[in-house]
Backbone bond lengths (Angstrom), bond angles and torsions (degrees), N, CA, C in turn:
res aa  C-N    CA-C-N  psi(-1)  N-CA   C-N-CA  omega(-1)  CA-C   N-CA-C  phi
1 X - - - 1.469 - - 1.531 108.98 -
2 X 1.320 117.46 139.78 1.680 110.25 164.16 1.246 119.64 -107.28
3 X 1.570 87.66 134.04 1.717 99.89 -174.35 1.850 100.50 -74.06
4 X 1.407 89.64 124.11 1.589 104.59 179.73 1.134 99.53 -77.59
5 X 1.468 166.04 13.70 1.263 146.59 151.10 1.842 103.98 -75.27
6 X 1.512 116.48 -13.11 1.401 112.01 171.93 1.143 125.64 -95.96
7 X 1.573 110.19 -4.31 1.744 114.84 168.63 1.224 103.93 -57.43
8 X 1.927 101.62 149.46 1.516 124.31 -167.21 1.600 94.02 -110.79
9 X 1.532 124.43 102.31 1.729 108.25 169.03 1.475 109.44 -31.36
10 X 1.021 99.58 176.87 1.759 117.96 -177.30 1.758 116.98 -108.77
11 X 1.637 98.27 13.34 1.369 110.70 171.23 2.174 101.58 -108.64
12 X 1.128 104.26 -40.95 1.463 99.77 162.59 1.336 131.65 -36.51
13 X 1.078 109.86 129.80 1.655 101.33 173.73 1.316 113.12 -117.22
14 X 1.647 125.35 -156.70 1.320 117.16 174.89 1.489 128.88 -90.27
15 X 1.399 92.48 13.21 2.072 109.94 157.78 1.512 122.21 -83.35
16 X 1.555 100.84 1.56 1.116 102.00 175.42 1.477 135.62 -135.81
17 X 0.860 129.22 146.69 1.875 110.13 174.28 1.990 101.84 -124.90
18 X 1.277 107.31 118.03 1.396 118.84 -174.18 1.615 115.30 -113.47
19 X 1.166 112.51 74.67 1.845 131.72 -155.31 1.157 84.13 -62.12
20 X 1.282 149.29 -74.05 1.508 142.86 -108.33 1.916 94.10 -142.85
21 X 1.115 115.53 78.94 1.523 110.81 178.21 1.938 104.82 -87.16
22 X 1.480 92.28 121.87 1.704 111.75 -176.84 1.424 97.54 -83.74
23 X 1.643 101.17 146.77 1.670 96.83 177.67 1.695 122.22 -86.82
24 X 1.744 114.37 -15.50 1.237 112.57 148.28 1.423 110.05 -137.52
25 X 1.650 112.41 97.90 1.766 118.44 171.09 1.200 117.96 -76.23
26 X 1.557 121.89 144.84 1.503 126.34 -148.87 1.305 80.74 -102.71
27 X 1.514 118.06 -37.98 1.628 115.52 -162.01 1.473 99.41 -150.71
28 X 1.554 106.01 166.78 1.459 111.47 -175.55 1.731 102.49 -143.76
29 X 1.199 103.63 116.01 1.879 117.61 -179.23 1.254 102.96 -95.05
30 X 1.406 110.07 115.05 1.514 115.32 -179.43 1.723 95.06 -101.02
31 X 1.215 98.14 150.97 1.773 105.58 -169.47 1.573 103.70 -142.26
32 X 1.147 107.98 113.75 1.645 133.63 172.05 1.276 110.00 -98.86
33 X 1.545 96.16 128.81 1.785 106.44 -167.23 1.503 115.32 -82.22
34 X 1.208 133.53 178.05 1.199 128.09 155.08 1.740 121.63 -76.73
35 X 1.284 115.88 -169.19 1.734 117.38 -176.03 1.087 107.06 -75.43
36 X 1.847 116.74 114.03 1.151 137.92 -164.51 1.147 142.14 77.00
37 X 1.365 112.41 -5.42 1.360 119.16 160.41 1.350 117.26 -102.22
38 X 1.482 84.64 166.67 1.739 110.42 -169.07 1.515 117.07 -107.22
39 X 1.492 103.69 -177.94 1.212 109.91 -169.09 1.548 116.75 -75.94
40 X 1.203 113.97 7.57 1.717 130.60 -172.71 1.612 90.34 -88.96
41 X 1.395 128.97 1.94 1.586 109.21 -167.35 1.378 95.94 -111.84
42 X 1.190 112.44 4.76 1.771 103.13 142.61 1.462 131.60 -131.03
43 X 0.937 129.92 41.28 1.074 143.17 -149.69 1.421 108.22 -93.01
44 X 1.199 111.25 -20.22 1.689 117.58 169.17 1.463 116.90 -97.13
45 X 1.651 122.56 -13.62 1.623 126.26 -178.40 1.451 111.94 -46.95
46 X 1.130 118.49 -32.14 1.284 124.46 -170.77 1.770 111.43 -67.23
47 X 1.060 117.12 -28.78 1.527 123.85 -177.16 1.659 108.11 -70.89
48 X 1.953 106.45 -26.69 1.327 111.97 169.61 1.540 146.99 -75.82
49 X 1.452 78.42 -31.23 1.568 101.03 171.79 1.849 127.89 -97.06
50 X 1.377 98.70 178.89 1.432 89.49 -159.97 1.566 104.28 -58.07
51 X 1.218 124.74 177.83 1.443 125.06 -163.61 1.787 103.06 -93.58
52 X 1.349 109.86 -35.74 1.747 93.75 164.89 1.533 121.91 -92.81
53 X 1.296 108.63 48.78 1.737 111.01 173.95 1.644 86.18 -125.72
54 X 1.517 88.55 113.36 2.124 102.46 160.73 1.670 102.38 -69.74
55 X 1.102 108.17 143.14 1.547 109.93 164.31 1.967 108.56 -124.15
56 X 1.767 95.45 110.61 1.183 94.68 -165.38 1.952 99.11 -95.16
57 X 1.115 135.97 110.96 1.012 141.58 142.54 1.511 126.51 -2.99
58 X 0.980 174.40 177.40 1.723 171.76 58.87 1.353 94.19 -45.60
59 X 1.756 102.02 111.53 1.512 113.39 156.56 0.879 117.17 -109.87
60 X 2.005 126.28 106.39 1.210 141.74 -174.16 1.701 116.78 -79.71
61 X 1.364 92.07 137.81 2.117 95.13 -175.05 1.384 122.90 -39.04
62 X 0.963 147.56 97.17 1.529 143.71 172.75 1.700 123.04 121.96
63 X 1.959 100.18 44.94 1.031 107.28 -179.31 1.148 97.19 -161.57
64 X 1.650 138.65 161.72 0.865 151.82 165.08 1.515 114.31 49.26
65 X 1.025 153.36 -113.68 1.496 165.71 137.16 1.255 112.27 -20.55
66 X 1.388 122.14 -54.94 1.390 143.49 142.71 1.298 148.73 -34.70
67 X 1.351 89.90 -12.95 1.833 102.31 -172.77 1.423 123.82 -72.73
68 X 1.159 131.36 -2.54 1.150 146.67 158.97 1.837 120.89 -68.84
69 X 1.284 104.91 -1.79 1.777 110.12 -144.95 1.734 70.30 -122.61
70 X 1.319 121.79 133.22 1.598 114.34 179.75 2.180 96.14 -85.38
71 X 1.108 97.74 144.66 1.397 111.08 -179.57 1.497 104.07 -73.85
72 X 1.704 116.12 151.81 0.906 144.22 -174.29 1.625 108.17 -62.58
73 X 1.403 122.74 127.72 1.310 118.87 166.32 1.858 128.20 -93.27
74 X 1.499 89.81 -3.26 1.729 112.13 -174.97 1.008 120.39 -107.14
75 X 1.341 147.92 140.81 1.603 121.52 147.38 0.923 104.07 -81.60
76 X 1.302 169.46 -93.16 1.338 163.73 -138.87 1.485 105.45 -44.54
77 X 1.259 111.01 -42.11 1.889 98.13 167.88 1.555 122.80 -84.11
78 X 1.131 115.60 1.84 1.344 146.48 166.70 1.564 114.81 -63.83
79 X 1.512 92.12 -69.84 1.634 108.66 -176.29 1.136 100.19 -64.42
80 X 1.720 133.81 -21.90 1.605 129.90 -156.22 1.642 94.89 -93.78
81 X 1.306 111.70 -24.39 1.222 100.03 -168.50 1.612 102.08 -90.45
82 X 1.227 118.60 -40.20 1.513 99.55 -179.56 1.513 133.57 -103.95
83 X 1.533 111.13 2.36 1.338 104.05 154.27 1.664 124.60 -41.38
84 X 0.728 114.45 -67.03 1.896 113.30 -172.05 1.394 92.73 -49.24
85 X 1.571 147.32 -41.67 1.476 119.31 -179.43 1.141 103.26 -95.52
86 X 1.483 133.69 3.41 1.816 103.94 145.56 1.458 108.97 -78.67
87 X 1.008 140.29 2.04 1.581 135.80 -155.67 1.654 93.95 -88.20
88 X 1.459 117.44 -38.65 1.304 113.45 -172.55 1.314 105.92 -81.99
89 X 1.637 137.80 -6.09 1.216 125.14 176.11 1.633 118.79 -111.53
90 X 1.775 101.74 40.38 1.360 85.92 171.85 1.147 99.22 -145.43
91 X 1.560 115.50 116.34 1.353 131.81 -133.03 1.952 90.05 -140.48
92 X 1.330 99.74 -30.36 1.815 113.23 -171.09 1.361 87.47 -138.65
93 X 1.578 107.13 155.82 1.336 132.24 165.36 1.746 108.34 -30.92
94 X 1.028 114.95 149.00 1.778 134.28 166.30 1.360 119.34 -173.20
95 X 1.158 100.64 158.40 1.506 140.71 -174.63 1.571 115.71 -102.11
96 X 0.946 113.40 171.76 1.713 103.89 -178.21 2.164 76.79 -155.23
97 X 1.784 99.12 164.15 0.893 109.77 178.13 2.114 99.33 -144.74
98 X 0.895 109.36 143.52 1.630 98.49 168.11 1.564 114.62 -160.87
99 X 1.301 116.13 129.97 0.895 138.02 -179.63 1.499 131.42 -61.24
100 X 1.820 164.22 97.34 1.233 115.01 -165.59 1.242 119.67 61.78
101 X 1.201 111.36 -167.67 1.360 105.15 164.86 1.143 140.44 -55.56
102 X 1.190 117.07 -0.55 1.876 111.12 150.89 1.537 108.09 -77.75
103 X 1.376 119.96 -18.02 1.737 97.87 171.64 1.210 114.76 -79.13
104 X 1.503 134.48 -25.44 1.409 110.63 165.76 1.289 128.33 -62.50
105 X 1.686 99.13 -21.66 1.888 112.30 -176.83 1.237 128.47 -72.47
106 X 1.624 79.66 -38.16 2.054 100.95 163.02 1.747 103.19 -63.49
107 X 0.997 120.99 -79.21 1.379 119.07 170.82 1.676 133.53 -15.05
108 X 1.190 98.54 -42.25 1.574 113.96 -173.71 1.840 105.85 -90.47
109 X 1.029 115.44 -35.62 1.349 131.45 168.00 1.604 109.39 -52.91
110 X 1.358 86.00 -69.42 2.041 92.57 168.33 1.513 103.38 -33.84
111 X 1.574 99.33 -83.00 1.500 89.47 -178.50 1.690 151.39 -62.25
112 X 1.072 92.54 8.43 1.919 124.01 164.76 1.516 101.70 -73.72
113 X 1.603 112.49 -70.37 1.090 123.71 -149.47 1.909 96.40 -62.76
114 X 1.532 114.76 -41.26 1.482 117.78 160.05 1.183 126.07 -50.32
115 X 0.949 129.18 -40.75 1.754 135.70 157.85 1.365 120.46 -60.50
116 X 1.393 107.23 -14.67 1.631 94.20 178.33 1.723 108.67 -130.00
117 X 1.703 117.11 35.53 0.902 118.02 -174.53 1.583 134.41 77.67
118 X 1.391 105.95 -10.13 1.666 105.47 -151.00 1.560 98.20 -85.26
119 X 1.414 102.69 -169.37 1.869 95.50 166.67 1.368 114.85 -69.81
120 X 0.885 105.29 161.70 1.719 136.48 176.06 1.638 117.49 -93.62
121 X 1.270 122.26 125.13 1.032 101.77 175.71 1.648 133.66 -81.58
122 X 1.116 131.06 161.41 1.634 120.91 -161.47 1.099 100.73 -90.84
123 X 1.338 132.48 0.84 1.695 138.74 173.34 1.340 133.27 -157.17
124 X 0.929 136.59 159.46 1.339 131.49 -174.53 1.267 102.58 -160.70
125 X 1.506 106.85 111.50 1.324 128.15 -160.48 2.116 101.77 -117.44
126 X 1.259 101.81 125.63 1.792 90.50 -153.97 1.869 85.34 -130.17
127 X 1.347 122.20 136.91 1.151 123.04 139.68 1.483 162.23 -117.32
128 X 1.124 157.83 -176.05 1.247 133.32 161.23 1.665 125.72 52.38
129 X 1.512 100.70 12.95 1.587 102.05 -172.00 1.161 103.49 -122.18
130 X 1.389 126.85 163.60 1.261 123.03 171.31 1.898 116.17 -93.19
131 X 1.378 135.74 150.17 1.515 117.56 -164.93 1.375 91.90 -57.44
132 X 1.688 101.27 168.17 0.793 100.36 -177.82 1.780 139.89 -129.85
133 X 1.660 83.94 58.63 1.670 114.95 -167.68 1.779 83.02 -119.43
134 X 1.214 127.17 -9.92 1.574 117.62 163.59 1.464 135.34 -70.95
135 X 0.987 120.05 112.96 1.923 102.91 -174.86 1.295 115.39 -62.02
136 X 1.335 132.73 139.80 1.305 144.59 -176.13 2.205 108.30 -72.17
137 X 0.921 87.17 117.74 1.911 96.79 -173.75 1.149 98.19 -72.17
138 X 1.342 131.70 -38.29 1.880 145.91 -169.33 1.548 84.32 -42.45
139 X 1.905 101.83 141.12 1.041 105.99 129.16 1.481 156.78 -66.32
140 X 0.928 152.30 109.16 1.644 146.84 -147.17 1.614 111.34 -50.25
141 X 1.338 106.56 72.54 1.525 112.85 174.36 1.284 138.98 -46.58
142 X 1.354 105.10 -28.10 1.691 114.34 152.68 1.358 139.46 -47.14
143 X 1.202 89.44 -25.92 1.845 107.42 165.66 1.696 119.59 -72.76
144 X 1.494 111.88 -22.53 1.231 99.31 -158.46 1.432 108.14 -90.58
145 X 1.338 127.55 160.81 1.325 128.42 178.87 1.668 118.93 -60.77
146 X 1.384 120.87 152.89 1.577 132.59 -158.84 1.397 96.98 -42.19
147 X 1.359 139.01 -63.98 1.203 132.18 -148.90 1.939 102.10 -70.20
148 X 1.843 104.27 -58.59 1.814 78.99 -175.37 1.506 107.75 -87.72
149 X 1.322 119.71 46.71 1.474 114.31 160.77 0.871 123.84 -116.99
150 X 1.680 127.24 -5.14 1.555 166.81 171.55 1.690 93.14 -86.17
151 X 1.396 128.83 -64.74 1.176 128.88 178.07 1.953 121.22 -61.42
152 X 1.584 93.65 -37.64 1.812 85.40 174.03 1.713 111.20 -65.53
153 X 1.453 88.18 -36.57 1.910 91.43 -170.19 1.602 103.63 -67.31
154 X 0.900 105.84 -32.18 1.746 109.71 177.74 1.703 117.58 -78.64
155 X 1.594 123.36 -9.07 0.817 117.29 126.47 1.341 157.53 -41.80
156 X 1.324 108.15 -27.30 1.562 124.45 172.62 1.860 116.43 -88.01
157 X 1.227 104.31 -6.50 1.334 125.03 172.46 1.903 94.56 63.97
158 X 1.612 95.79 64.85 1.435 103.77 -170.32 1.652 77.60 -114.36
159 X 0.824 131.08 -16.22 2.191 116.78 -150.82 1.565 78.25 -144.86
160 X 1.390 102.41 122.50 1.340 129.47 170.12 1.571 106.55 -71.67
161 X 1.407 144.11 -175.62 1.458 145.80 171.72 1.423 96.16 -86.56
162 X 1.456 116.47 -44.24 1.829 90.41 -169.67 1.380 111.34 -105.62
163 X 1.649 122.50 50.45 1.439 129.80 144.74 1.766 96.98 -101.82
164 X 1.097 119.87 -24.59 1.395 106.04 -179.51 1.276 109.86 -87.25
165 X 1.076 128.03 -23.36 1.554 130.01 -178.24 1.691 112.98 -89.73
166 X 1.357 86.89 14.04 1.787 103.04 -175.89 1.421 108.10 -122.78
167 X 1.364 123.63 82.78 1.499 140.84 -175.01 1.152 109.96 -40.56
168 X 1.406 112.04 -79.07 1.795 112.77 169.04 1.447 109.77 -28.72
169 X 1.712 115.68 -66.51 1.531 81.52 -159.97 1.797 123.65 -80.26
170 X 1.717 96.56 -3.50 1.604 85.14 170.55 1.777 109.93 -62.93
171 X 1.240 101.27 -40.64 1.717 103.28 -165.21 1.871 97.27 -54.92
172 X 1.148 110.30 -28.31 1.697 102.68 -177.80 1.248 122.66 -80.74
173 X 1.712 105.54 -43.07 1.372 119.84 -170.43 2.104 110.76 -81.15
174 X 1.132 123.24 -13.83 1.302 148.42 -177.67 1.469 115.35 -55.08
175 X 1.279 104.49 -54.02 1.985 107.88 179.48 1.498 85.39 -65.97
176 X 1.460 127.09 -66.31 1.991 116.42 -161.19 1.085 100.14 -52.09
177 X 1.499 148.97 -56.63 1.273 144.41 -148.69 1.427 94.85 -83.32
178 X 1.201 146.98 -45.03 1.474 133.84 178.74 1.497 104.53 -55.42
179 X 1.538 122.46 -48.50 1.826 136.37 -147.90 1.865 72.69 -82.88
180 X 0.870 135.73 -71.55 1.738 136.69 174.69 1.550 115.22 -14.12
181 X 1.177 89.63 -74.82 1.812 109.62 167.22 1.215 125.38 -65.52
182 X 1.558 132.84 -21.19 1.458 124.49 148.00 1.594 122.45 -75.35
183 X 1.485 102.17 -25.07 1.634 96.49 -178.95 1.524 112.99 -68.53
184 X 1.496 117.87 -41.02 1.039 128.66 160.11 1.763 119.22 -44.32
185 X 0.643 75.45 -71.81 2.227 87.50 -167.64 1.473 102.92 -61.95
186 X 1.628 132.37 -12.88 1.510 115.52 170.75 1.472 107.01 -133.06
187 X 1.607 108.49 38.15 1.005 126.95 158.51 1.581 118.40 -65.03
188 X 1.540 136.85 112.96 1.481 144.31 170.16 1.536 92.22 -98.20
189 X 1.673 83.28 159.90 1.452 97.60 -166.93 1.909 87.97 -141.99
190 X 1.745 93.40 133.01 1.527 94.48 -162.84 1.748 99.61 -116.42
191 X 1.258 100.93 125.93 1.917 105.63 -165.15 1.696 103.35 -66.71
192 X 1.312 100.78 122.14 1.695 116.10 166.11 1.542 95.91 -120.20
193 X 1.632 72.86 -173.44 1.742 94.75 152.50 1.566 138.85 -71.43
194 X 1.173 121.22 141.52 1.404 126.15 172.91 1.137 127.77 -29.07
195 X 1.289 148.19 137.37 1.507 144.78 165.13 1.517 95.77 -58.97
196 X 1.334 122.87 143.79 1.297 111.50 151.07 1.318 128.62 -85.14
197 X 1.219 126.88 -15.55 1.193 141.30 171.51 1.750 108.96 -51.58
198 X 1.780 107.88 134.80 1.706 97.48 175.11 1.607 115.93 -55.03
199 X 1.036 126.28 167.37 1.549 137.08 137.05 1.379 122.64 -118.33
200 X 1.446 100.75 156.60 1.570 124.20 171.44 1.187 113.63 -110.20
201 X 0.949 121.95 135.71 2.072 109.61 178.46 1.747 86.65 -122.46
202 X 1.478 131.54 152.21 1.130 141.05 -165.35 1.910 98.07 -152.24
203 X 1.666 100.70 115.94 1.540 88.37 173.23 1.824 108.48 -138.51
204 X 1.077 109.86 169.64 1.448 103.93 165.28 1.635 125.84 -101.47
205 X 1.257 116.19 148.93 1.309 127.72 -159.19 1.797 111.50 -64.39
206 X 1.616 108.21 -24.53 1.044 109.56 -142.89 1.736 87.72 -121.28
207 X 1.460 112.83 2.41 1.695 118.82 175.95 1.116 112.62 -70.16
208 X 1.087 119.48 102.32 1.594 117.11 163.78 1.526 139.90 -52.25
209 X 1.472 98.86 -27.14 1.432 121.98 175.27 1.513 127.09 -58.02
210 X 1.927 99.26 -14.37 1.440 94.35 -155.22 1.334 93.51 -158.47
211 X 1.451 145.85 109.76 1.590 143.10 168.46 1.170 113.70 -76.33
212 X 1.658 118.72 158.44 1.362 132.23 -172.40 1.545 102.26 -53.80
213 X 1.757 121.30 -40.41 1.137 101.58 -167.41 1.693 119.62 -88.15
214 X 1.252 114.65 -4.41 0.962 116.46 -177.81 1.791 112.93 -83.10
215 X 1.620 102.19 -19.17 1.353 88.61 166.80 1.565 129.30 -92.66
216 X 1.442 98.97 -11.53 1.783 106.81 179.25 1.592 88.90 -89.42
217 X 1.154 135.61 7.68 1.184 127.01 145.19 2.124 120.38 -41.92
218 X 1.182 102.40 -40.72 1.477 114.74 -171.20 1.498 99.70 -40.82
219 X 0.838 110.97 -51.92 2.016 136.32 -158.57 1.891 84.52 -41.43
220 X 0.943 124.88 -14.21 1.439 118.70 -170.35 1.479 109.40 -100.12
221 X 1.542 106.32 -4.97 1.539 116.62 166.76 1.150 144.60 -93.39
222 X 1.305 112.84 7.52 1.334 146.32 -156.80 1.934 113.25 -154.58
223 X 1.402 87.48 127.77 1.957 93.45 156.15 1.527 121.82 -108.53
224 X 1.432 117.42 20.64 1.478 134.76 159.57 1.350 107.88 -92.02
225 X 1.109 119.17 -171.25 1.139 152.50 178.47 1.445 119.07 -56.71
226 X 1.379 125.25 115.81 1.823 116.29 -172.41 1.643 92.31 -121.33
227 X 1.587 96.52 138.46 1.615 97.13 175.52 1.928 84.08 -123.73
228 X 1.258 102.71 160.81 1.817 112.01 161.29 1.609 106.03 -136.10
229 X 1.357 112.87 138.61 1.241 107.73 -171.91 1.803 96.24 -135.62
230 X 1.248 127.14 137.38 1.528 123.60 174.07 1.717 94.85 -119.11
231 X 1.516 89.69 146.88 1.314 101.50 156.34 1.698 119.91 -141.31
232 X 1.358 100.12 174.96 2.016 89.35 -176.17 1.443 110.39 -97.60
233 X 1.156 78.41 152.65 1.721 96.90 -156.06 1.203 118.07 153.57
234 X 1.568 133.81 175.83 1.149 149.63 176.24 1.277 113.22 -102.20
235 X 1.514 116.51 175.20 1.558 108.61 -174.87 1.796 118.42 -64.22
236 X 1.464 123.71 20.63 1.394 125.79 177.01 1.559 90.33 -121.73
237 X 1.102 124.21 28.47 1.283 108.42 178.44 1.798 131.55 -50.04
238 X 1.681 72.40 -26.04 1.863 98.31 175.56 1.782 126.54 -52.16
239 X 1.534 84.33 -33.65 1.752 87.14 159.44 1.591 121.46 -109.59
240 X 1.269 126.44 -16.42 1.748 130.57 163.23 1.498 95.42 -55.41
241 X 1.401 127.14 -74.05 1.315 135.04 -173.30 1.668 135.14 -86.89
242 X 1.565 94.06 34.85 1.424 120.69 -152.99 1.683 90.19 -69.05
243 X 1.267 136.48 -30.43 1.460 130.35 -177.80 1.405 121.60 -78.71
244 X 1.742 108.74 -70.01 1.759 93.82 162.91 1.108 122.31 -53.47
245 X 1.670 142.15 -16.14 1.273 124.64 162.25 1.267 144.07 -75.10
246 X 1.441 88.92 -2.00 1.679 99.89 174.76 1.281 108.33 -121.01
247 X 1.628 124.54 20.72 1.277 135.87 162.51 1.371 118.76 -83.10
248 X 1.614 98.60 -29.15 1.400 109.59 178.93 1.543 110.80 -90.32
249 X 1.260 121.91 -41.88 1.150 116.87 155.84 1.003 140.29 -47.56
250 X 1.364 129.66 -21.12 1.731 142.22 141.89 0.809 128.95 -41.73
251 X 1.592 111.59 -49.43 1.177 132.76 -171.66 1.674 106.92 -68.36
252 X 1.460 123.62 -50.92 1.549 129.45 149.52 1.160 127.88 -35.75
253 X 1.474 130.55 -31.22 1.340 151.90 -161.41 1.776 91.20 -83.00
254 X 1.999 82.50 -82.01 1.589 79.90 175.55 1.468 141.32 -46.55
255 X 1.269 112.41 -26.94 1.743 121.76 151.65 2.065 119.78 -34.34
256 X 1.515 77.76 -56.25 1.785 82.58 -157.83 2.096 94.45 -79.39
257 X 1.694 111.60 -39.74 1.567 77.41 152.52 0.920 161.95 32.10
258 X 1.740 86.60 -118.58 1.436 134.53 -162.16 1.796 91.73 -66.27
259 X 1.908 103.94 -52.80 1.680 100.71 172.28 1.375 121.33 -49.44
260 X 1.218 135.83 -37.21 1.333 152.63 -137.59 1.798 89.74 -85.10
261 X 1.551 102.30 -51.25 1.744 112.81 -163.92 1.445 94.34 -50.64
262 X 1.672 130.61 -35.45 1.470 124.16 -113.52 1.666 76.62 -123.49
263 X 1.316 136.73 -31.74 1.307 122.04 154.64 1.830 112.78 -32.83
């Protein structure tokens, strides 16, 4: 039998994974992962949020389902490639959320989708990143040989001990996490105008990767509304603090809504 909460509409494509299709969604939160992860790292949000918000995933080339497809080394060829299949899934109001490097991706997308007329999203929900009109201080870790490039990434408490002690899957998982980590790290950021749409920037206390001020930095990306919220934790705070953060994110959701009805 197939469980119909795993049917894929027939507007989805393979940028996306859409677990839980609602029969009337008010809104749809698209969620871009950080470097190397997949679309499985939200796959439970939906149980948090209100019950007519779809939460559509971004499944990037060279992971999961995907892993055959070599991963992107650009964002800008990134954003080129998958704007046009978000273009067909925004039919109702949405939000985008991105992690790491999905907040610059989320970001850059926004500003695509503004350049080419389309909708806008009603939020932009960003984490763990620094804005992204800041230059990155990191050295370009993609360059370095397997062992301290296995060790920087494992700094971020991104790679558990027994994916590294697991040969096969470093030898598999290794080209995405480098192509991840270069798209990221020689990422430029070219000064426009503001999103109008609010943002949230969300970080953890205990991330090294990223300081408080560099994320209330965002507020300079937007002529809406900027909230900053920290919590404790490290730069995965997103799954330690996976509940109050998507309490607050509801709470945003339910905002834009409640706006949406009153149009």
């Amino acid at each position: 039998m197939v469980d119909q909460d795993m049917i894929v509409p027939p507007t989805a494509s393979t940028w996306f994974f859409q677990p839980k299709v609602q029969p009337r969604p008010r809104l749809r939160l698209f969620c871009f992962p950080y470097a190397g992860g997949g679309a499985s790292t939200f796959l439970s949000w939906s149980n948090y949020l209100p019950a007519d918000v779809e939460v559509w995933p971004v499944q990037l080339p060279g992971r999961q389902n995907r892993l055959a497809e070599p991963a992107f080394t650009q964002i800008p060829a990134l954003v080129h490639a998958l704007t046009p299949a978000l273009q067909e899934c925004l039919d109702i109001p949405f939000a985008f959320f991105g992690h790491c490097m999905g907040a610059h991706l989320a970001f850059e997308v926004a500003r695509q989708l503004r350049d080419q007329g389309a909708p806008q999203p009603r939020h932009l929900f960003v984490a763990a990143r620094r804005a992204p009109q800041l230059p990155d201080p990191n050295p370009h870790c993609y360059q370095l040989s397997e062992p301290l490039f296995l060790k920087a990434v494992s700094n971020l408490n991104g790679l558990p001990g027994e994916f590294i002690a697991n040969k096969e899957l470093v030898r598999l998982m290794l080209p995405t996490l480098r192509a991840d980590f270069e798209a990221t790290e020689t990422y430029t950021y070219t000064d426009r105008e503001p999103l109008d749409c609010a943002i949230s920037a969300f970080g953890g206390s205990e991330d090294d990767s990223v300081t408080s001020d560099e994320l209330a930095a965002w507020h300079h990306q937007t002529t809406g509304p900027f909230r900053f919220h920290l919590f404790s934790g490290g730069h995965f705070f997103i799954n330690s603090h996976q509940v109050p953060l998507l309490k607050l994110i509801s709470r945003e959701i339910e905002q834009i809504i409640e706006h949406s009805q009153r149009r």
